[in-house]
ZAZA-785115 format. One record per residue (C-alpha): residue number from 1; x negated, y negated, z negated. Coordinates in Angstrom, 3 decimals. Layout:
ZAZA-785115
+-----+----------+----------+----------+
!   k !     east !    north !       up !
+-----+----------+----------+----------+
! NUM !        X !        Y !        Z !
...
+-----+----------+----------+----------+
end
This chain:
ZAZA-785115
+-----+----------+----------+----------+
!   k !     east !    north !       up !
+-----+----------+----------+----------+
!   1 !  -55.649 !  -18.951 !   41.768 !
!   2 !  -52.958 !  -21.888 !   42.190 !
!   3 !  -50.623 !  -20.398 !   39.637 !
!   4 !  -53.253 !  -20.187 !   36.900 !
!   5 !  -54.593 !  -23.762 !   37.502 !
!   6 !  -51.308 !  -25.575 !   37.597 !
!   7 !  -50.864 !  -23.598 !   34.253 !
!   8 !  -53.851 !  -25.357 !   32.997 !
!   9 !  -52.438 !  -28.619 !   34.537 !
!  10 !  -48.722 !  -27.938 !   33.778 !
!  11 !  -46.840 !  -27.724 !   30.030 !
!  12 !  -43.607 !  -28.521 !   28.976 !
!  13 !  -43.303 !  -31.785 !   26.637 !
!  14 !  -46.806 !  -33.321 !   28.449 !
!  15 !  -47.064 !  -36.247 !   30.325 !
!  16 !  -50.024 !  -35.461 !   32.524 !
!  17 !  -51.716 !  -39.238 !   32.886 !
!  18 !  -55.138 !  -37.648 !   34.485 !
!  19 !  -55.002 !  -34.921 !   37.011 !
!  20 !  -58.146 !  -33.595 !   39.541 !
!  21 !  -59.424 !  -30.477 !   40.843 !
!  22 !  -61.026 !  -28.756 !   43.987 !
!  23 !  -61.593 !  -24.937 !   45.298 !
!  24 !  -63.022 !  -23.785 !   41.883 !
!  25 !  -61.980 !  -25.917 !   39.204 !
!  26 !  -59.304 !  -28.512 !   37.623 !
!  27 !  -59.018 !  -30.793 !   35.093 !
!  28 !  -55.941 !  -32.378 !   33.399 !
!  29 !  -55.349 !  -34.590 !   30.287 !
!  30 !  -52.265 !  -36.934 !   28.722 !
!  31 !  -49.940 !  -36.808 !   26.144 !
!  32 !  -47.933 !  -34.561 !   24.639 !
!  33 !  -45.420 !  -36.952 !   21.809 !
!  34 !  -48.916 !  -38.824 !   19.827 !
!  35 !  -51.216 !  -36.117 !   20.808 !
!  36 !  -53.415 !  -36.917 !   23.987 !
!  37 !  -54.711 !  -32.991 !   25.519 !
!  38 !  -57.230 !  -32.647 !   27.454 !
!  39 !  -58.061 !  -29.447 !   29.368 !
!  40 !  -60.132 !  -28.161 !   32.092 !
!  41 !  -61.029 !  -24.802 !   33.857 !
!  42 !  -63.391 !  -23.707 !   36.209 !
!  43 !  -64.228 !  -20.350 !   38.139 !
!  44 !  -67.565 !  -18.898 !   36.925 !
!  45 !  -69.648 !  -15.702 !   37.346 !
!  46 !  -69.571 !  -15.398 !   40.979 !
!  47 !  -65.759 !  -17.223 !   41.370 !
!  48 !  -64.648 !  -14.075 !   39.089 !
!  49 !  -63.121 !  -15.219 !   35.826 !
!  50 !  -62.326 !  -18.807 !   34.585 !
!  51 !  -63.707 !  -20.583 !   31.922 !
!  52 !  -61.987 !  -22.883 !   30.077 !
!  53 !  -61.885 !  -25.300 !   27.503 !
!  54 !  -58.881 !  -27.325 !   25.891 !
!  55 !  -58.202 !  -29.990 !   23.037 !
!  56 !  -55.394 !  -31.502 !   21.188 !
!  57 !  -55.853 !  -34.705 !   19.396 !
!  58 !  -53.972 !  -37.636 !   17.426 !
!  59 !  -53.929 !  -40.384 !   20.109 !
!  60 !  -55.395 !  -43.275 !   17.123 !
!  61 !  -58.122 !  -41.271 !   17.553 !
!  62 !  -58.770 !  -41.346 !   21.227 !
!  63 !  -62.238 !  -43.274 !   20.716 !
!  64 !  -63.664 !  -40.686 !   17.988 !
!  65 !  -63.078 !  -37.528 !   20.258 !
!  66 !  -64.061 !  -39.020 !   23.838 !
!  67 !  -67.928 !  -38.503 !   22.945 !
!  68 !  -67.238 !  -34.948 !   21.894 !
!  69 !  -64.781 !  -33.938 !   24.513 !
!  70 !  -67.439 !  -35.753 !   27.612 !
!  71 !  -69.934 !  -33.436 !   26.055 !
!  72 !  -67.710 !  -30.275 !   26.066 !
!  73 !  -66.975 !  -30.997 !   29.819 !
!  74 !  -70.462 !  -31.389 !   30.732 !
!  75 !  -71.688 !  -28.046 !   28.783 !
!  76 !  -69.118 !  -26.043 !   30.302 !
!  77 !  -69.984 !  -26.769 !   33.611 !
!  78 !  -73.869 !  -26.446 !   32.886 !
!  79 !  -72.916 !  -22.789 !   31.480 !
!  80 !  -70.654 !  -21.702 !   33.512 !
!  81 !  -72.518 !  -18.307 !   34.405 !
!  82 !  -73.358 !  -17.892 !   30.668 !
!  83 !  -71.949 !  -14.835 !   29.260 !
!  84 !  -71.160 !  -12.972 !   33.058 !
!  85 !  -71.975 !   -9.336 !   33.216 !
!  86 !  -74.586 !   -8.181 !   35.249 !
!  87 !  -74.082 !   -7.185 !   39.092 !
+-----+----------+----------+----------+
end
């Protein structure tokens, strides 16, 4: 579980500028050259698999994309047992 979530937090050619996490999930975002990333992951159905979602964006146009990425964030953590296979 560590390895995978510092290789959601962790690239070569990123400067991570925003870093949290706890048991079951992490989130990370910065820049990569003009290009701010965001991404963030989360353990879902039962703490079996991760979900996860990740953008790359020109950093003019930071203000444009925070609306849409806040809203991504949100939705994957309000359906993070969407999609799990039955027990």
């Amino acid at each position: 579980m560590a390895s995978y979530m510092r290789s959601v937090a962790e690239r070569d050619g990123e400067r991570v500028t925003y870093r949290r996490g706890g048991q079951s999930w992490i989130v990370a975002s910065g820049f990569k050259g003009d290009r701010i990333f965001y991404r963030k992951a989360m353990l879902a159905c039962g703490d079996t698999v991760w979900h996860q979602i990740a953008f790359e964006y020109p950093a003019a146009e930071k203000r444009a994309y925070d609306r849409f990425v806040t809203r991504a964030e949100k939705a994957l953590a309000a359906h993070r047992n969407d999609g799990c296979p039955p027990r």
